[in-house]
Structure formats: structure tokens, C-alpha cells
FISE-202707 format. One record per residue: y, x, z of N, C-alpha, C, O, CB in turn. Coordinates in Angstrom, 1 decimal, padded with zeros to 4 digits, always signed. Glycine has a CB too. Layout:
BEGIN
((Y X Z) (Y X Z) (Y X Z) (Y X Z) (Y X Z))
...
This chain:
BEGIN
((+022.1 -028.5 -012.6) (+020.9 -027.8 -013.0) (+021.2 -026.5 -013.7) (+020.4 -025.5 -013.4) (+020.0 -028.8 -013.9))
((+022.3 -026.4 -014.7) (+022.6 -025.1 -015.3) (+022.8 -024.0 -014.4) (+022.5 -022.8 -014.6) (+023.8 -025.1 -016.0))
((+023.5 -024.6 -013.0) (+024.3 -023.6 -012.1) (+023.2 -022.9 -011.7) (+023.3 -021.6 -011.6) (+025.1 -024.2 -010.7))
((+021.5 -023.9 -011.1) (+020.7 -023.6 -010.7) (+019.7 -022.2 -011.6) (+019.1 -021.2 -011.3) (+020.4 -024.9 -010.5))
((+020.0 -022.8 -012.5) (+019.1 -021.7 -013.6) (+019.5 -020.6 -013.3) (+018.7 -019.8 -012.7) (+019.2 -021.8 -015.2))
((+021.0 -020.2 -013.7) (+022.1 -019.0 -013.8) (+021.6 -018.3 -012.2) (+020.8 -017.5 -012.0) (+024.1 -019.6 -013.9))
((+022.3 -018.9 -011.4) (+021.7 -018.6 -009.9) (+020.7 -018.0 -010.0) (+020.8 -016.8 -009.9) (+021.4 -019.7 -009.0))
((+019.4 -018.7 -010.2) (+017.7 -018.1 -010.0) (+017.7 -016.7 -011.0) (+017.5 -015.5 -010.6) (+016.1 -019.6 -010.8))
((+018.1 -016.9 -012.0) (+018.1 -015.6 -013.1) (+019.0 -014.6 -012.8) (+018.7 -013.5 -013.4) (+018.4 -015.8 -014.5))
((+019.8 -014.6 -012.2) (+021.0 -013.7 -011.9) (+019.8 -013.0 -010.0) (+019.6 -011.9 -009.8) (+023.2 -015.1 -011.6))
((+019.6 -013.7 -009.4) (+018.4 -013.4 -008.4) (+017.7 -012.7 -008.4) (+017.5 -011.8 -007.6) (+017.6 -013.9 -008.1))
((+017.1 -013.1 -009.5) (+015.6 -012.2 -010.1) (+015.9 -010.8 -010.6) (+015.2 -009.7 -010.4) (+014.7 -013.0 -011.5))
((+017.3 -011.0 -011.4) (+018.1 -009.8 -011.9) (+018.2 -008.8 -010.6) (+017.8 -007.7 -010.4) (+019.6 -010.4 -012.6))
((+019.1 -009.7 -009.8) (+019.5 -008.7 -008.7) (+018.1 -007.8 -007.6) (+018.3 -006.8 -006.9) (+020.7 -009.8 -007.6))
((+017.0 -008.3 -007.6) (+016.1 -008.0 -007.1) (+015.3 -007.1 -007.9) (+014.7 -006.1 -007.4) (+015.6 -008.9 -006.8))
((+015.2 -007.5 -009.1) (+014.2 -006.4 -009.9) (+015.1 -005.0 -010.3) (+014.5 -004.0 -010.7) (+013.6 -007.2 -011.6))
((+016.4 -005.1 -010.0) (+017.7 -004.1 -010.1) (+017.2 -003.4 -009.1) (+016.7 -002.3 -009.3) (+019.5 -004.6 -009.9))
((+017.3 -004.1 -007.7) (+017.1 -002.9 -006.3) (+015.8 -002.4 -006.4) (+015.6 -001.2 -006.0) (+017.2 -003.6 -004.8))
((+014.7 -003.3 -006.8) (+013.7 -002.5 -006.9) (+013.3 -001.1 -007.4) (+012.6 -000.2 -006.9) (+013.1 -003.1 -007.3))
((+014.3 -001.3 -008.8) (+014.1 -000.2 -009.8) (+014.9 +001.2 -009.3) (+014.6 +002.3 -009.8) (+014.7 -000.7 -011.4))
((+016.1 +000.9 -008.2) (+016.7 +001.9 -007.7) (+016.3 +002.5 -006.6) (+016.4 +003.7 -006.5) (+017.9 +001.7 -007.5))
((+015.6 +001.8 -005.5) (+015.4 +001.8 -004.3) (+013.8 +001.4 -004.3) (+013.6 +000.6 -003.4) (+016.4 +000.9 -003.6))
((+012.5 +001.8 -005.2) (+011.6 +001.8 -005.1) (+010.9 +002.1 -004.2) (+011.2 +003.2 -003.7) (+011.5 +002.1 -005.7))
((+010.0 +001.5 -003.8) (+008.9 +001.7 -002.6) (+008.0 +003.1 -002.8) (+007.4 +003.5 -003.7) (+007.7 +000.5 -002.8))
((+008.2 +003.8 -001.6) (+007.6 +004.9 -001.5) (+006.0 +004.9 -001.8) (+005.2 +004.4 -001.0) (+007.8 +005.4 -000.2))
((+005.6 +005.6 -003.0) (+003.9 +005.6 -002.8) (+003.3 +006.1 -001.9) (+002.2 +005.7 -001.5) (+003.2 +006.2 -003.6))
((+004.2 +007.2 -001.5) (+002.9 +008.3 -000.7) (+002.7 +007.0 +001.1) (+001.6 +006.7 +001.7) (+004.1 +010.9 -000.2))
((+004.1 +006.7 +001.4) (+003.9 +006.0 +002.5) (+002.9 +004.8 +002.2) (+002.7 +004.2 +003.3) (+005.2 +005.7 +003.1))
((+002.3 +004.2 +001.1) (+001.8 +003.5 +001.6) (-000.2 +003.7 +001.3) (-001.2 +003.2 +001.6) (+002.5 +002.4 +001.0))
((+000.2 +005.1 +000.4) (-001.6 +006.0 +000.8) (-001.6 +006.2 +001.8) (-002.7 +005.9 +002.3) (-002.1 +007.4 +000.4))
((-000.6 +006.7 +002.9) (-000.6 +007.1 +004.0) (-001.2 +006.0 +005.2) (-001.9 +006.1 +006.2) (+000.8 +007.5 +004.1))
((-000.7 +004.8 +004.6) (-001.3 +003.5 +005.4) (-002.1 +003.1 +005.6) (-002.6 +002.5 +006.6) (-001.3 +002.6 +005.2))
((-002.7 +003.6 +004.0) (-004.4 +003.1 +003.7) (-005.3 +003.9 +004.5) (-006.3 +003.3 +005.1) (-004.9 +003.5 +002.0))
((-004.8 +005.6 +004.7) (-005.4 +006.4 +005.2) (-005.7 +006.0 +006.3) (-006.8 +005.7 +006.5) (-005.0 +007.5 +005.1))
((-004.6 +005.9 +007.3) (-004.6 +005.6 +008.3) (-005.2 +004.2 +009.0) (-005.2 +004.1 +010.2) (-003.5 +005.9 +008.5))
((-005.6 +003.3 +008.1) (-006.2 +001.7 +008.2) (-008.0 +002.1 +008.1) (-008.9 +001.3 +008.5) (-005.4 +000.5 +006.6))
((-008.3 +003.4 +007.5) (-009.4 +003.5 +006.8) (-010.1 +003.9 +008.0) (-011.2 +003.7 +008.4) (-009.4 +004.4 +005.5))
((-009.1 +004.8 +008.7) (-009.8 +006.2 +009.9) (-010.7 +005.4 +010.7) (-011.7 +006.2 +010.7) (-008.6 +007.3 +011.1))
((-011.0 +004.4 +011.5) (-011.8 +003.8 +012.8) (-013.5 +003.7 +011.9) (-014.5 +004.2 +012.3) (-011.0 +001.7 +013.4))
((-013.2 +003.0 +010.5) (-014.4 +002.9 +009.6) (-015.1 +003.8 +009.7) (-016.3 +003.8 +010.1) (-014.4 +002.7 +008.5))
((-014.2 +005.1 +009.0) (-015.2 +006.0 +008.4) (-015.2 +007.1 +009.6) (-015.4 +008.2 +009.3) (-014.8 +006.6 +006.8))
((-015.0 +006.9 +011.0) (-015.8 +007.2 +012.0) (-017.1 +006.4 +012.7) (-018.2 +006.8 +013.2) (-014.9 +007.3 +012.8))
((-016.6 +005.4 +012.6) (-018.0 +004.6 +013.1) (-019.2 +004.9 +011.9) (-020.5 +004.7 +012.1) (-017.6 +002.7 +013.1))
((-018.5 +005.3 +010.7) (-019.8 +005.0 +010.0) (-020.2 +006.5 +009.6) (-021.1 +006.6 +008.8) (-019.7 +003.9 +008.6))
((-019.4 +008.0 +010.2) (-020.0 +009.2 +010.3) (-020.7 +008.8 +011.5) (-021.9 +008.7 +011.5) (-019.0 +010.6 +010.3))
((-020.1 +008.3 +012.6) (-021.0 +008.2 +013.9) (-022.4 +007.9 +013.9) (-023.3 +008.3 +014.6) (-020.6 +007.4 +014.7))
((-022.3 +006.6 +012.8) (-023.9 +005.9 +012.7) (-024.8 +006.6 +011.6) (-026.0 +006.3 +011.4) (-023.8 +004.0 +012.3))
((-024.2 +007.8 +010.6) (-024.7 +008.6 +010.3) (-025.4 +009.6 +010.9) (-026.6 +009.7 +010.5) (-024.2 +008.8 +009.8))
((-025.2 +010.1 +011.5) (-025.7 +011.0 +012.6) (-027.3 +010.5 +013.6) (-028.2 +011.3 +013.9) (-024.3 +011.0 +013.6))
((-027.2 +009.3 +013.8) (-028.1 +008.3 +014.5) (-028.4 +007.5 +013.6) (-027.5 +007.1 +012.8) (-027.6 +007.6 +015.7))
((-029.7 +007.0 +013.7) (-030.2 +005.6 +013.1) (-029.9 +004.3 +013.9) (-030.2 +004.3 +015.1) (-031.6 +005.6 +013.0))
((-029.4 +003.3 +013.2) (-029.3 +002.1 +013.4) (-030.2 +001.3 +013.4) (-030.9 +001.0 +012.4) (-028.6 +001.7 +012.8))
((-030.5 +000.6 +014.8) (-031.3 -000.5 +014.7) (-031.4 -001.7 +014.9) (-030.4 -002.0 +015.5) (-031.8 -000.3 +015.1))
((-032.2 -002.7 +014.6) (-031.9 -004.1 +015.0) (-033.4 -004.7 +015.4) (-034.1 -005.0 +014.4) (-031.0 -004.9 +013.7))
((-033.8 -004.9 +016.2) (-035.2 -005.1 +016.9) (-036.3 -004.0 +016.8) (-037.5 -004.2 +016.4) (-035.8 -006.2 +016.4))
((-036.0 -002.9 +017.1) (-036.6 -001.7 +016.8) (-036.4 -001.3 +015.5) (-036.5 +000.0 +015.4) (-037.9 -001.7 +017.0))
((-036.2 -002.0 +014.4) (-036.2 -001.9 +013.1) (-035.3 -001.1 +012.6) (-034.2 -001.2 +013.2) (-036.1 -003.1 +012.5))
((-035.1 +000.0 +011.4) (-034.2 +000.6 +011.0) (-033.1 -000.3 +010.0) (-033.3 -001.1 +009.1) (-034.8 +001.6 +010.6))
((-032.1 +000.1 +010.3) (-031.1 -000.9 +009.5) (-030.3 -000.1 +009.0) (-030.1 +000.9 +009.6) (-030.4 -002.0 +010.2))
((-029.4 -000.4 +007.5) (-028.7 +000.5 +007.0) (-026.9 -000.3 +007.3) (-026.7 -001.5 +007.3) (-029.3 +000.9 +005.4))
((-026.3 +000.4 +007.3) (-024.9 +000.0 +007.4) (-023.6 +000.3 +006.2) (-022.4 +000.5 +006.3) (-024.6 +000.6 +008.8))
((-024.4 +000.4 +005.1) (-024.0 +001.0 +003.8) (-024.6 -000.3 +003.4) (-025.7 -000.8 +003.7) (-024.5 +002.7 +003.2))
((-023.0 -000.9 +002.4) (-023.7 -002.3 +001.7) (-024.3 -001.8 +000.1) (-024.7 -002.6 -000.8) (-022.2 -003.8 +001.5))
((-024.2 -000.9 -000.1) (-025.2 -000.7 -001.5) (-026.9 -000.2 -001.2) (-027.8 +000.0 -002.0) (-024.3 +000.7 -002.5))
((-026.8 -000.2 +000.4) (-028.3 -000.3 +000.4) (-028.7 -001.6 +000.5) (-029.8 -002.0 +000.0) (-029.0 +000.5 +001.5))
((-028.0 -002.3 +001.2) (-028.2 -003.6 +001.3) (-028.7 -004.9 -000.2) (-029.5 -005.9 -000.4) (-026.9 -003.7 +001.9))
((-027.6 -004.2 -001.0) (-028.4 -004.9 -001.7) (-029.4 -003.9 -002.9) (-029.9 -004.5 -003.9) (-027.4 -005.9 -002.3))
((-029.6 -003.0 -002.6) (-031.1 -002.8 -002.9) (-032.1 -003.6 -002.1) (-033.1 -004.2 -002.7) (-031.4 -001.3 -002.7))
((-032.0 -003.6 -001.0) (-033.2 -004.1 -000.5) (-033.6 -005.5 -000.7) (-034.7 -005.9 -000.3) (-033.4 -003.8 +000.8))
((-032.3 -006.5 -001.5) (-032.5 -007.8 -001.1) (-033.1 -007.8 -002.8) (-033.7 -008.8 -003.1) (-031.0 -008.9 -000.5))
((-033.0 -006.8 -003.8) (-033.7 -006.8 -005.0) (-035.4 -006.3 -005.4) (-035.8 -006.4 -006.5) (-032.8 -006.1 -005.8))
């Protein structure tokens, strides 16, 4: 069980070591976000442009109107 401890902590050591040298790029993972975001915020300039409807009815596709209207 000692061996086991030493082992796991000497692990954690060696991992939180590489992390601190070999840190994860920030900008690549804004870059991700950016790029995960783009289909949304075209569909939702697109449905800006035009009104959305749902049985003739106007509908909003922005959830902070949404819940205005349910208050």
C-alpha cells in the first residue's frame, strides 16, 4: 500500500510538472470556441434579418425574450 501511495504522488507530481512546462495553448482553444460558435451566430444573424414564425405567429429565437414572455 506504501508503494501504492509513493507511485500515485510521484504521478500527480510528474503530471502537474508537464503541465506547468508544456502548458495548453489559450489562444488555440478561443480559437475553438470561435470556430464551434460560427453556424449559431449565422443562423441567428439570418433569422434576424426575417421574422420567425410558428403558425403564422411571430416567435423569438433569443432565450431572454423567452423568458420575458413566460413572466
Amino acid at each position: 500500500m506504501l508503494f501504492f501511495a509513493i507511485f500515485t504522488l510521484g504521478y500527480f507530481a510528474g503530471v502537474f510538472t508537464a503541465l506547468s512546462i508544456f502548458s495548453p495553448k489559450v489562444r488555440e482553444i478561443e480559437e475553438q470556441e470561435i470556430d464551434a460558435l460560427k453556424p449559431i451566430l449565422e443562423i441567428k444573424n439570418r433569422m434576424g434579418k426575417k421574422k420567425a414564425t410558428s403558425f403564422g405567429l411571430p416567435i423569438s429565437l433569443i432565450s431572454t425574450d423567452l423568458l420575458k414572455a413566460d413572466s
